[in-house]
C-alpha positions, 0 to 999 in steps of 0.5 A, a space after each residue: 500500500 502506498 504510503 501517503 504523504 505527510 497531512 501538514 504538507 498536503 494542507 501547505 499544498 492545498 492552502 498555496 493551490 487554493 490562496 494563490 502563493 505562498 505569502 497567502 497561504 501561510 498568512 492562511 495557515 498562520 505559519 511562516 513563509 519558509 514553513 509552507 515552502 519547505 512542506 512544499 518541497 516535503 510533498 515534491 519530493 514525496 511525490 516525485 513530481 512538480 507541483 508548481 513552476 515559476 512564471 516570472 514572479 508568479 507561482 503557478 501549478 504545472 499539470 500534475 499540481 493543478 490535477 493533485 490541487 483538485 483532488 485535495 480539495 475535494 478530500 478536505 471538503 469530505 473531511 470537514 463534512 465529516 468533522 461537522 457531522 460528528 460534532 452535530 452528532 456529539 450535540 445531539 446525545 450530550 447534555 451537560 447540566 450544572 446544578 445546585 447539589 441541594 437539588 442534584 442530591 435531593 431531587 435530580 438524582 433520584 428521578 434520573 433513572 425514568 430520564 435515562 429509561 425513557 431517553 438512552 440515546 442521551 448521555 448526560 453529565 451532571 456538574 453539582 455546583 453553586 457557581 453559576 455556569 457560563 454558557 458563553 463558552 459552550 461548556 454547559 448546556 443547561 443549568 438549575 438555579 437557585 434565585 429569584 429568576 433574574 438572569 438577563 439574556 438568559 432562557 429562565 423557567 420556573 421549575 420548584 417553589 421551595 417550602 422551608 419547615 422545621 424538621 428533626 428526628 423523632 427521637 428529639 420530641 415527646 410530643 407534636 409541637 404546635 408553637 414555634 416558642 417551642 423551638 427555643 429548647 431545641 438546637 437549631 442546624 444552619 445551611 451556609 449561614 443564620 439568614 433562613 432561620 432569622 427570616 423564619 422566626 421574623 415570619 412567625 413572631 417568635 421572641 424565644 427563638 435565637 436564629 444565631 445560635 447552632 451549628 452551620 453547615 455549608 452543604 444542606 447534605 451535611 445539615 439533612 444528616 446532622 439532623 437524621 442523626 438527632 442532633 437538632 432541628 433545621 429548615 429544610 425544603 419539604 420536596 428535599 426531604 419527602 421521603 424522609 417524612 413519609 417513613 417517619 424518619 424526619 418530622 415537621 414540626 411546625 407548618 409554618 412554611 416560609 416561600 423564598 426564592 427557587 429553583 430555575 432551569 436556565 439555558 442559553 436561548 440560542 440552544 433551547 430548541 436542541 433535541 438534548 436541552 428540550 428533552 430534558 426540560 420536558 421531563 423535568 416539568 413532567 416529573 413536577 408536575 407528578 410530584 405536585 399530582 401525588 402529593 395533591 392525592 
């Protein structure tokens, strides 16, 4: 089999056959000069043949280049068609999903199995994080946010409403509590900071109720722990934790629930319309809507 030539000379060739000199061609190639001539010469000798010849001051193609020139051109059309087609391919079963890990831990996770059942040609990649994802590298397909909903020249779409409550273990209480100066007796556990707790006790009047005091987590995975192993009372998102409080495992203690914020999807707008991006958002607003369904009946 006849050994082909060496594709960076072959790319010299076809730029200098396509751009008309060599000046042009490795400005094309951002190259030098002396770079795309000595491929030139690479490829002559290769070959055994006169690709070019000199007519006064201009380079041109004698009969072998010109024939040679044309077949190249053709190969490298062929070959960005098929560059492009994996990557449309590529685009079309990947997805890439930043997500707040409260919501990939607690909700996303969960459920994937019914997205991957129903959607096998999709592979997904979940990214579990609190920055915010820039979509202006192509990096990052989608993303669920935690916010108020305010991300300008973005595609956003509300997803969930938190509904933050008091739980704990079982073990802590003797008895259902029905008044938040209760909570006064009790360790209360913190997500990232006091805040939540200040804005809860505000809501329902307490005066008993110290928010700056307990422990502080910086990861609501951490905090669900904490309090599965009877070491206080937190506020959780009751769609974070409703298996949890259908075994018994956790339970509310107070209906009080204090509605701030949610969760978003988020994409870029020029990609909401991509098979991967609108597959998702699909089932991800089916899987809401069975949850709100379930808890209804």
């Amino acid at each position: 089999m006849e050994t082909l030539p060496p594709l960076n000379a072959v790319r010299a060739f076809e730029a200098v056959a396509r751009t008309g000199g060599v000046a042009a061609a490795a400005k094309s190639l951002f190259v030098t000069h002396g770079a795309v001539s000595k491929q030139i010469h690479l490829l002559e000798d290769h070959l055994g043949v006169r690709l070019f010849m000199r007519e006064g001051r201009q380079l041109v193609l004698t009969d072998e280049g010109r024939r040679f020139a044309e077949q190249t051109q053709r190969a490298f059309a062929e070959l960005r068609k098929g560059v492009e087609w994996v990557k449309r391919r590529a685009n079309q079963t990947r997805l890439v999903v930043s997500v707040v890990p409260s919501f990939a831990a607690r909700w996303l996770v969960p459920r994937l199995v019914r997205f991957q059942e129903r959607h096998p040609e999709l592979e997904l990649f979940i990214n579990a994080t609190m920055a915010l994802a820039d979509f202006s590298d192509g990096k990052v397909d989608v993303a669920i946010r935690y916010g108020r909903g305010k991300w300008p020249g973005l595609f956003v779409q509300p997803l969930l409403a938190p509904e933050y409550v008091p739980v704990c273990a079982p073990s802590l209480i003797d008895a259902p509590i029905h008044d938040p100066e209760q909570l006064a007796q009790m360790r209360l556990i913190h997500d990232d900071s006091h805040e939540q707790w200040v804005r809860w006790t505000q809501m329902v009047g307490t005066k008993t109720v110290d928010p700056y005091t307990g422990i502080v987590f910086d990861d609501f995975n951490v905090v669900l722990e904490a309090v599965l192993q009877g070491h206080g009372v937190a506020l959780a998102n009751r769609q974070f934790v409703t298996r949890e409080l259908e075994t018994g495992s956790l339970v509310q203690l107070i209906p009080n629930a204090l509605c701030e914020a949610g969760f978003y999807f988020v994409c870029d707008p020029l990609r909401v319309d991509r098979d991967p991006v609108r597959l998702f958002r699909t089932w991800l607003t089916h899987e809401i809507q069975r949850d709100a369904d379930r808890i209804r009946f």
